[in-house]
C-alpha positions in Angstrom: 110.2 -89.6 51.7 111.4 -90.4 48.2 109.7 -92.0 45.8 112.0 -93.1 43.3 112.9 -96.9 42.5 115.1 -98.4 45.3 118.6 -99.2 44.7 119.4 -102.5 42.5 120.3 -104.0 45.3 117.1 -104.0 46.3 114.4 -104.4 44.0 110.8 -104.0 44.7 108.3 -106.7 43.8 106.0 -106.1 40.9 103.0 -106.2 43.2 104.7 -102.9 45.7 105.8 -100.7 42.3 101.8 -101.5 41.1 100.8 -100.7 44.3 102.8 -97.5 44.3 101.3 -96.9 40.5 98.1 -96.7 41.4 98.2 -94.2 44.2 99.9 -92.2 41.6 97.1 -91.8 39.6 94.4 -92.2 42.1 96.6 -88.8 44.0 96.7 -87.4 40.8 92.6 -87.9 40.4 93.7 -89.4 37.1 95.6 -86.5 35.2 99.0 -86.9 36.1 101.2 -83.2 35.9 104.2 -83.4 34.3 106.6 -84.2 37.3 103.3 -87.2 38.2 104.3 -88.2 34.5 107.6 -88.3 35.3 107.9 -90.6 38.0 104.9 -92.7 36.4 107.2 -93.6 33.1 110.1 -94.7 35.9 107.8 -96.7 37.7 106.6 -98.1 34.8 110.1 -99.7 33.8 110.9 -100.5 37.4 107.7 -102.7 37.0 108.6 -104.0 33.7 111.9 -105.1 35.2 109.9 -106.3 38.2 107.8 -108.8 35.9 110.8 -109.6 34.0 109.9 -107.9 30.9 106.8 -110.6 30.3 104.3 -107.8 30.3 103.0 -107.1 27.2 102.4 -103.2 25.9 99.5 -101.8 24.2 100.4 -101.6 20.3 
């Protein structure tokens, strides 16, 4: 089953791509390999998208 963002036409909530973020890293025991890293910066601008890009970053 792939794990990569669904289509535009249907976007995932920001609650299912968090939900998908965190079994990331808790699968990954919290050092993600470099394909984990991978799909964890995707999923990290699906979410953003998700929230509507009102999420504020770390500086």
């Amino acid at each position: 089953m792939s794990r990569s963002p669904c289509s535009s036409d249907s976007v995932r909530t920001a609650a299912v791509v968090n939900k998908e973020i965190r079994d990331l890293w808790q699968r990954s025991g919290g050092c993600l390999s470099p394909e984990d890293e991978e799909q964890y910066q995707r999923l990290l601008v699906e979410w953003a998208a998700a929230t509507g890009g009102s999420a504020r970053t770390a500086a």
